[in-house]
C-alpha positions in Angstrom: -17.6 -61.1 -74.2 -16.1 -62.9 -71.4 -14.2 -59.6 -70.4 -17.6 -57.8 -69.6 -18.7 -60.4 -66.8 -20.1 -57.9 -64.9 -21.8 -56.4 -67.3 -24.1 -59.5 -68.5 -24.6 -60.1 -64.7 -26.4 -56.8 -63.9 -28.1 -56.6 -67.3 -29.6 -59.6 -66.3 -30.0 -59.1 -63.1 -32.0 -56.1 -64.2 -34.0 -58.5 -66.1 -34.8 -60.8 -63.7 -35.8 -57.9 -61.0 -37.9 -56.3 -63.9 -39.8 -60.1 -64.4 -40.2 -60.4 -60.9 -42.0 -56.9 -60.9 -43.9 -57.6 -63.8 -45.5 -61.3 -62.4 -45.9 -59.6 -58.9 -48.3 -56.9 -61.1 -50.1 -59.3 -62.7 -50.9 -61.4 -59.9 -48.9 -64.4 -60.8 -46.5 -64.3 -58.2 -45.8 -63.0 -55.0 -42.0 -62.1 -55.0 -40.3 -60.6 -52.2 -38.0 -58.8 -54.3 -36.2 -56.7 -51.7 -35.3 -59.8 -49.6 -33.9 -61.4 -52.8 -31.6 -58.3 -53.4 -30.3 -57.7 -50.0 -29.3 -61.9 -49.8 -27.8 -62.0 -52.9 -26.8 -58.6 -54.4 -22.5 -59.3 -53.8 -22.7 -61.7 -56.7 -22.3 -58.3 -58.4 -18.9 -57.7 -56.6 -18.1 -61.4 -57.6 -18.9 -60.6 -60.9 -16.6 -57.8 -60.9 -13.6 -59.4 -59.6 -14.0 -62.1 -62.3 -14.2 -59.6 -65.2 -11.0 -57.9 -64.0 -9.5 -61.0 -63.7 -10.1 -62.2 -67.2 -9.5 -58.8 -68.3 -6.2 -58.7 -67.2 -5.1 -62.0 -68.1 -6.2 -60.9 -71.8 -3.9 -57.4 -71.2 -0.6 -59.7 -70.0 -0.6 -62.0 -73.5 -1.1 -58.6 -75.4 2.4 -57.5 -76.9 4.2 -54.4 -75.0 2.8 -50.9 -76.5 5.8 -49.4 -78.9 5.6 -46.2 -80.4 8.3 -44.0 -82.7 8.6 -40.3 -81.7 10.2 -37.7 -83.8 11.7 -34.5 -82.4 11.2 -32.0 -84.7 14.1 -29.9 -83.6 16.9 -32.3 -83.3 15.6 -34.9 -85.8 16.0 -37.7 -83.2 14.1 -41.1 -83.5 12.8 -42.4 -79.8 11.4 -45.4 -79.0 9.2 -46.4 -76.5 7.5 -49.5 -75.2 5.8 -50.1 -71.9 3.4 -52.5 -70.2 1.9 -53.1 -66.9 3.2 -55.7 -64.6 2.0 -57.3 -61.1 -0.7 -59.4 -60.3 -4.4 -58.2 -60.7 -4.7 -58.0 -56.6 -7.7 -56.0 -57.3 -10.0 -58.5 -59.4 -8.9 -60.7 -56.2 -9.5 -59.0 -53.8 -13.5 -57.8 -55.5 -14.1 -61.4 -55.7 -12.7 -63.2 -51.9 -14.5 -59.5 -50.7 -17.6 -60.2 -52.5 -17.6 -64.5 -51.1 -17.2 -63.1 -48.2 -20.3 -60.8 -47.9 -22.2 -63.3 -50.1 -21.7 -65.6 -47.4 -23.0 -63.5 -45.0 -26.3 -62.2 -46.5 -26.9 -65.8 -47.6 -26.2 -67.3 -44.3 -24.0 -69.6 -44.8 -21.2 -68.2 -42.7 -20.3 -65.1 -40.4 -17.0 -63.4 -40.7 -15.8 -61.0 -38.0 -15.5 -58.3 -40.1 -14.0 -56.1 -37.1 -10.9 -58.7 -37.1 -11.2 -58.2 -41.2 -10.5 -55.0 -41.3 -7.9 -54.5 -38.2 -6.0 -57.2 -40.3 -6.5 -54.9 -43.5 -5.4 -52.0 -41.9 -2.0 -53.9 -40.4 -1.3 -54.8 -43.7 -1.2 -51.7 -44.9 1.2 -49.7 -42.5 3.4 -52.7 -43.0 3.5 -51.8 -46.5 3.9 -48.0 -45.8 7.3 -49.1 -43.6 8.4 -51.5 -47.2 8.3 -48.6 -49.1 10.4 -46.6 -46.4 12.8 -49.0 -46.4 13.2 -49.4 -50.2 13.2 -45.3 -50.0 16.5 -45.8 -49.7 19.9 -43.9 -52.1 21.5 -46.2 -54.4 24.6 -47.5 -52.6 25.7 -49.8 -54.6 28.4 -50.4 -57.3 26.1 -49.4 -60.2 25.5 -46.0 -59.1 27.9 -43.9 -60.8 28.8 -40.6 -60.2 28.0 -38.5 -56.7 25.5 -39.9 -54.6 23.0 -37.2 -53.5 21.6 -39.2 -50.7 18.1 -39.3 -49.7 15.7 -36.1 -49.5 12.6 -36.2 -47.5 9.7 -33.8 -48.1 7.4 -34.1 -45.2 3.8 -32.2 -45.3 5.6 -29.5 -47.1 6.7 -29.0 -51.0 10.0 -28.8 -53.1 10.5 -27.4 -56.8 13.9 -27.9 -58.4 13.3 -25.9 -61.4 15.9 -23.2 -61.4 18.3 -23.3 -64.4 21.7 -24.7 -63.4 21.1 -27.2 -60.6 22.3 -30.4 -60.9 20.6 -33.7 -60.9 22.3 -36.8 -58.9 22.1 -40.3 -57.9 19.8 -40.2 -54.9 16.4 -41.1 -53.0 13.2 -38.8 -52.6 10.7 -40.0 -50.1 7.6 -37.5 -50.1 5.0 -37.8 -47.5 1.9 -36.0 -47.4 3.7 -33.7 -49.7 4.3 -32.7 -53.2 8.2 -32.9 -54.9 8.4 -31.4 -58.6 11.9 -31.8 -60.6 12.4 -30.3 -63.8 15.2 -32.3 -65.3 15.0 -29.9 -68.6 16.9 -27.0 -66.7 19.2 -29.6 -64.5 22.8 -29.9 -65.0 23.0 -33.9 -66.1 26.2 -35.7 -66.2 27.1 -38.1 -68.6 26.5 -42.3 -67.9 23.7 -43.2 -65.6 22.1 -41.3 -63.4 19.2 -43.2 -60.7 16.6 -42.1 -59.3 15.0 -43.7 -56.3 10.7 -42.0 -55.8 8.8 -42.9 -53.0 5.5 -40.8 -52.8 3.3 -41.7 -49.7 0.0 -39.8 -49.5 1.4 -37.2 -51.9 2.9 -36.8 -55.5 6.5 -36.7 -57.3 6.1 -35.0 -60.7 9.8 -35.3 -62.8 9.9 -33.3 -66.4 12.5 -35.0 -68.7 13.8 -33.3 -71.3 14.0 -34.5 -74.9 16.3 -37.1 -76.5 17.3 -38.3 -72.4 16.9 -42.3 -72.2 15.1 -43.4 -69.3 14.2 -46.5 -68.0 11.5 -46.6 -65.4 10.1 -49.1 -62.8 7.1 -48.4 -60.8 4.8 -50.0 -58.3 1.9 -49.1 -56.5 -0.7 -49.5 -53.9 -3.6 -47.4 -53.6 -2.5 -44.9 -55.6 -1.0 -44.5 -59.5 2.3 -44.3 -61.5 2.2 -42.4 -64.7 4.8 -42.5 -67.4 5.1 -40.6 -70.1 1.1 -41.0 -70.9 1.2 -44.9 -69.8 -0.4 -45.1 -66.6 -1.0 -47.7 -64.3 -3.0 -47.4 -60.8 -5.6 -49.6 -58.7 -5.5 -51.3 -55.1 -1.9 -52.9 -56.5 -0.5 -52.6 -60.0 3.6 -51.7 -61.7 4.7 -50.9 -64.7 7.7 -50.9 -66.8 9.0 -48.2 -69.0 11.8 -47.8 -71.9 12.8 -45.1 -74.0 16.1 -45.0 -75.9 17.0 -41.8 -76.5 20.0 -39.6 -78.2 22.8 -42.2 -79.0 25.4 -39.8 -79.2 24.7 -37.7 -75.5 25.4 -40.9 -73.3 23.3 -40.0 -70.9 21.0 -42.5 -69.3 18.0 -42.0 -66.2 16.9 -45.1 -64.4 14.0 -44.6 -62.0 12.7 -47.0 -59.4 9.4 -45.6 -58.0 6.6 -46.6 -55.7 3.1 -44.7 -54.8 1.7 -45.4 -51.7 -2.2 -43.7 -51.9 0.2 -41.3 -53.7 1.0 -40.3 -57.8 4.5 -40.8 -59.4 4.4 -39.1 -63.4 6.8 -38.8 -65.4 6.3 -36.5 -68.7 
């Protein structure tokens, strides 16, 4: 129940609109129902917040999801577990938005929603120049193998899907663009191999072939991250991804990802 907050607060808000009708028709009272909406109608958005609030705090004490594949072909047991991660920014930021515009349309105090939003919108090219700068190639000492440095697709595409190429350490930053890598016809080399994804107003897509471990760590902000069917997206949300694959090919693919009004999916 208490995770449907907003759902008992506009069913009875319907109720009480649909009283207030009723005693205005029979003469018992003279409601001014529109003047009573437009005052206090972002209780609803308060509402909202709250319920995604609760709701997530009931998600976080959940166990992670685990699951037991079976490839039919090679007879090899993978496990996976996920979860989300991150605070619900969202439920926060439906509530303080909804104060605020309650406070207004009661009267009890006028924001400069002009300064509001300028504020908003700083915010949010400061976090378009984090995710640049975390963008970055892993240059440290637990990168092994070649580093393949950092690619940047810029309003424009890439496809790595011919058989033969080969997949290394590196950085792809995509901006108001679209990257797809199919790691099934890629050239992988044993030990780890990372990935760093950044997808700004655009979308990464990897295909990983069977039996490959991968470990996966995404955030994002205004847009989604996708793994292997567990998805995770809203104003800010992450999520955390395992699956241990073939024993015996040693190969391992740990990806680091953000999405910036973007998509990262793995599948």
């Amino acid at each position: 129940m208490s995770g449907s907050i907003s759902s008992i607060v506009f069913g009875l808000a319907v109720v009480v609109v649909g009283l207030a009708l009723l005693a205005n028709n029979l003469g018992i009272t003279s409601i001014n129902i529109g003047f009573w909406i437009g005052r206090y109608w972002p209780i609803l958005l308060v509402a909202m917040g709250l319920s995604s609030l609760v709701r997530r705090r009931g998600d976080d004490d959940r166990d992670d999801d685990a699951a037991a594949e079976d490839d039919g072909d090679r007879h090899i047991k993978v496990s996976v577990s996920g979860r989300g991660s991150g605070s619900n920014v969202g439920g926060w930021l439906l509530l303080i938005v909804g104060l605020m515009l309650l406070s207004g349309t009661a009267g009890w105090y006028r924001f400069n929603w002009g300064r509001f939003w300028g504020v908003a919108w700083a915010l949010l090219i400061m976090a378009v120049g984090w995710a640049i700068l975390r963008g970055r190639p892993f240059d440290g000492g637990d990168a092994e193998g070649s580093d393949g440095g950092t690619r940047w697709v810029v309003m424009s595409g890439l496809e790595l899907k011919e058989p033969g190429w080969t997949l290394e350490s590196g950085s792809y930053v995509v901006l108001m663009g679209s990257a797809e890598l199919d790691l099934r016809t890629a050239r992988i080399k044993d030990g780890t191999t990372y990935l760093d994804l950044s997808a700004m107003l655009g979308s990464i897509e990897i295909r990983v072939p069977e039996g490959l471990a991968v470990e996966c760590e995404g955030s994002a902000i205004l847009g989604g991250v996708e793994f292997f069917r567990q998805s995770s997206g809203g104003i800010v949300s992450g999520r955390t991804f395992v699956r241990t694959g073939d024993p015996v090919s040693g190969k391992i693919l740990k990806v680091r990802c953000r999405a910036l009004m973007g998509s990262v999916e793995l599948k």
